[in-house]
C-alpha positions in Angstrom: -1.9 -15.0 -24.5 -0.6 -11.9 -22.8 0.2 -12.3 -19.0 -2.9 -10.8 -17.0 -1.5 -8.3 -14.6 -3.2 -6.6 -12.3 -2.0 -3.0 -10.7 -3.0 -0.8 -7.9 -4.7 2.6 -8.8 -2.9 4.6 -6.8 -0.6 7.8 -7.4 1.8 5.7 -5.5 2.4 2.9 -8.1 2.7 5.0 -11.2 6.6 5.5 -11.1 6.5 1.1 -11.5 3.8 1.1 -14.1 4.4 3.9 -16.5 6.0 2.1 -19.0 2.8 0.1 -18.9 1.2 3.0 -19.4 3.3 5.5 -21.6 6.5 3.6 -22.3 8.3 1.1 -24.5 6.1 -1.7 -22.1 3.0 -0.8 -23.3 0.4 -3.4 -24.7 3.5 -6.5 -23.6 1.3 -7.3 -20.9 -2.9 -7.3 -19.9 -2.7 -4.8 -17.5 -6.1 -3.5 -15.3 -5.8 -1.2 -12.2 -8.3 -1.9 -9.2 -7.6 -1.2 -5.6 -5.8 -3.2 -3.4 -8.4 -5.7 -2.2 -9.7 -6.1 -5.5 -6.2 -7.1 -7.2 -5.9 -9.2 -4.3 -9.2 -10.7 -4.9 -8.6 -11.2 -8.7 -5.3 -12.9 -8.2 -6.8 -15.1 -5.3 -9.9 -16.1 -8.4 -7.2 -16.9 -10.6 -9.0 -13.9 -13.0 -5.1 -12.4 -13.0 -1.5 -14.0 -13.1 0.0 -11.3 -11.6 -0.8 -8.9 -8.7 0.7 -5.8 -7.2 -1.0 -6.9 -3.9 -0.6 -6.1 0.1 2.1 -8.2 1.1 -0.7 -9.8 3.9 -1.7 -12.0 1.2 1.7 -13.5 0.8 0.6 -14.9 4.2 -2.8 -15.7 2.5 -2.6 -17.5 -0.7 0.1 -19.5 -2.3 1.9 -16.6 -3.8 6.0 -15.7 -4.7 7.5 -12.8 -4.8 9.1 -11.9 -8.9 10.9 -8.6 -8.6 12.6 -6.5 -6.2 10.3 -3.3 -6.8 7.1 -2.3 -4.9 5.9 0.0 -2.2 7.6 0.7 0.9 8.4 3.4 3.2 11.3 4.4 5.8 9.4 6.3 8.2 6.7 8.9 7.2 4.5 7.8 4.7 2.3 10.4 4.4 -0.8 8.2 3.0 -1.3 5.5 5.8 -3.1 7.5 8.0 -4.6 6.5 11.3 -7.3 9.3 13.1 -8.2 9.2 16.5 -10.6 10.7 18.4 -9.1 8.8 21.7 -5.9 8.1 23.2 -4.3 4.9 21.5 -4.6 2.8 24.5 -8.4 3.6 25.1 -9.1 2.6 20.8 -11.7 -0.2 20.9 -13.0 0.3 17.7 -11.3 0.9 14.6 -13.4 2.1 11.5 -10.9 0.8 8.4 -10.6 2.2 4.5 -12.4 -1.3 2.8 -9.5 -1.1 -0.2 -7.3 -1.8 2.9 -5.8 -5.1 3.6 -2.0 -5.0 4.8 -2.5 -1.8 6.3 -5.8 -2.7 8.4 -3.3 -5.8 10.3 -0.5 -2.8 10.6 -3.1 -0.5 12.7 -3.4 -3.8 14.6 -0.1 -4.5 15.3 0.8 -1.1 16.2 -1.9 -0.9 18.6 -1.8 -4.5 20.0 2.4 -4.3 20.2 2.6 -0.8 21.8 -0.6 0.0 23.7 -1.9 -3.6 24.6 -4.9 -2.6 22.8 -7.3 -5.3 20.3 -9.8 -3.5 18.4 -13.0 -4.5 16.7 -12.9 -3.5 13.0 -15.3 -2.4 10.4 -14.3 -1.7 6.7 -16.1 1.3 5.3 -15.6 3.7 2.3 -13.3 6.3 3.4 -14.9 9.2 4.4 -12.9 10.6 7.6 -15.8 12.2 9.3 -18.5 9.9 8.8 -16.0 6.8 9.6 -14.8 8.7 12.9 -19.4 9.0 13.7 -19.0 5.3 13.9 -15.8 4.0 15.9 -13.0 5.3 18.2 -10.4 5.6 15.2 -10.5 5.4 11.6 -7.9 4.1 8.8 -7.6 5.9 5.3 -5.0 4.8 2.7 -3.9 5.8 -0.3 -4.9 8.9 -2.3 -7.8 9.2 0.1 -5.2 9.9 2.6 -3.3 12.7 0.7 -6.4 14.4 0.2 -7.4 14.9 4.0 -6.7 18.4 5.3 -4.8 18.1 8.5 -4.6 21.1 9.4 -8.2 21.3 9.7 -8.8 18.0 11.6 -9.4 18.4 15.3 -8.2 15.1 16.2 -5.1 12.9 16.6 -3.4 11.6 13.5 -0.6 9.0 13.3 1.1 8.5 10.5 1.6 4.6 10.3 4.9 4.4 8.2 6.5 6.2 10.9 4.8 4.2 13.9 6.2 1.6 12.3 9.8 2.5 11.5 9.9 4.3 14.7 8.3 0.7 16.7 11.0 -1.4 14.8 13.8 0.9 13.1 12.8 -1.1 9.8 11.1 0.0 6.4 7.4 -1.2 6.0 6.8 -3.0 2.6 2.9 -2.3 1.9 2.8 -3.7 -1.9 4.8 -6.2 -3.8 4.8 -7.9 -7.3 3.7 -11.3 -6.6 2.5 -14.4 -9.1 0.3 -16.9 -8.3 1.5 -20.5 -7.7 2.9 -22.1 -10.9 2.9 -19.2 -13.4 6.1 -19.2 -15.6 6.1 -15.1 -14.9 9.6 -14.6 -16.4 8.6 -12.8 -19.3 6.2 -10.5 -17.4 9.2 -9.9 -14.6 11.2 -8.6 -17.2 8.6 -6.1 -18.2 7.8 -4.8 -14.7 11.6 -4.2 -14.4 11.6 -2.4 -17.4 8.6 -0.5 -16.7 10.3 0.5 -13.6 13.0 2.0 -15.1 11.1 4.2 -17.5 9.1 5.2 -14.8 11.8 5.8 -12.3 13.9 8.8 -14.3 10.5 10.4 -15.2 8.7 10.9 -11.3 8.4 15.0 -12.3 6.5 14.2 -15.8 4.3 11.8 -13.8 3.6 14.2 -11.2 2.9 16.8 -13.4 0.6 15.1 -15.6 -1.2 12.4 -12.9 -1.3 14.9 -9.8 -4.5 16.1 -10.2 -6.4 13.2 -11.4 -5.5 11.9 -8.3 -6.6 14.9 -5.8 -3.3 16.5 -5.0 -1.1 19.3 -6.7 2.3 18.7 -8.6 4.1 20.1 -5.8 2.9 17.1 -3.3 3.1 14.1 -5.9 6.8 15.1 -6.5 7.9 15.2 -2.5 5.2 12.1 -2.2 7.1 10.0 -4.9 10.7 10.9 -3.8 10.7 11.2 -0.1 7.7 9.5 1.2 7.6 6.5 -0.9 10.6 3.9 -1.5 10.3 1.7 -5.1 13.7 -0.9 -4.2 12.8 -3.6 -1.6 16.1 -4.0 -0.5 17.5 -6.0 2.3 16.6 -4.2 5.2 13.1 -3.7 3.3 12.8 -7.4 3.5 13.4 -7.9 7.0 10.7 -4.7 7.6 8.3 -7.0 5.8 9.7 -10.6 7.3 8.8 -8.9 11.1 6.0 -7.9 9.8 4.5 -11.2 8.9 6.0 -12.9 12.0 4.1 -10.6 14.2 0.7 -10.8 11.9 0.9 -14.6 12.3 1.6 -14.5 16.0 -1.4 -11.9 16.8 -3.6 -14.3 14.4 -4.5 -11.3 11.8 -3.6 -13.8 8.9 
């Protein structure tokens, strides 16, 4: 039986997953694509062997990391996006993306390490207006973030990659490849590497063919894929995500 994989829907994972897709990979592995909370869900069930999940659950669930690929930033993200209709320190309530789950305990953080501030939090589709009708601050991740007009928004927006790397000088590591507790994943490890590297010489083709299915022009994937989002989790990755889960444990978000 092929090794049940699931992967993130996002534009932001394709560059890992296209040879699962499109390249020399495809059909070696089971592969579905749900959001975040659900692939985290489906690996917590045992319904998947493999998950390209928020890298809160490797607090969560008896997980290990198998490759040195996922999602990460060094600074500006661009689609983990906080919007605020008060000051930071006055937030109380925090209406947060429901696909969300690393990112929801980042907002925390943030707010709880540099403003003193806890916030009550509500997960919701992500809808910026209607989600700002109902709290102090909303959170909206992923593609539904790219497809927000700033310019027209008449509130504050923080972009949380940068909070972050400007908070602690280190990357953020949002997604990793993680197996569940006593899976023999070496074969399937092998193929996400591969993937990766089919995928990672190719980020213009992707663009140009996967931009607008996911709401945003060619122009934007390409500078989204190659400045805003990092694929390696390299060392000073890891210690981005190691303070990370420190401070998620210590503020009890785990």
């Amino acid at each position: 039986m092929k090794p049940r994989i699931c992967a993130v829907s996002y534009l932001n994972t394709l560059p890992l997953v296209w040879g699962l897709k499109e390249g020399p990979q495809r059909n070696l592995l089971d592969v579905r694509f749900e959001i975040p909370s659900v692939c985290a869900a489906l690996l917590e069930s045992g319904e998947v062997d493999i998950g390209l999940v928020p890298v809160i659950e490797l607090e969560r669930q008896p997980l290990r990391m198998i490759t040195a690929q996922g999602i990460a930033s060094n600074g500006p993200v661009t689609s983990i996006l906080l919007f605020s209709k008060a000051p930071p320190a006055e937030i109380r309530t925090l209406a947060a993306d429901s696909s969300s789950r690393t990112s929801v305990v980042l907002a925390q953080i943030w707010l709880r390490e540099k403003f003193g501030v806890t916030v009550a939090v509500s997960g919701v589709a992500p809808d910026v207006k209607a989600m700002l009708e109902r709290a102090d601050a909303c959170l909206v991740i992923g593609d539904p973030a790219l497809q927000v007009d700033l310019a027209s928004m008449e509130c504050a927006v923080f972009d949380l990659g940068a909070e972050w790397t400007a908070m602690t000088g280190l990357p953020f590591v949002y997604a990793v490849w993680a197996a569940r507790a006593g899976f023999d994943s070496a074969f399937a490890e092998q193929v996400l590497r591969d993937s990766w590297l089919f995928g990672k010489g190719r980020i213009a083709e992707i663009a140009g063919r996967e931009a607008g299915g996911h709401g945003v022009s060619v122009d934007a994937a390409v500078r989204y894929l190659t400045k805003s989002i990092r694929f390696e989790i390299d060392e000073d990755c890891q210690k981005g995500l190691d303070r990370f889960r420190v401070l998620a444990r210590s503020a009890g978000l785990v």
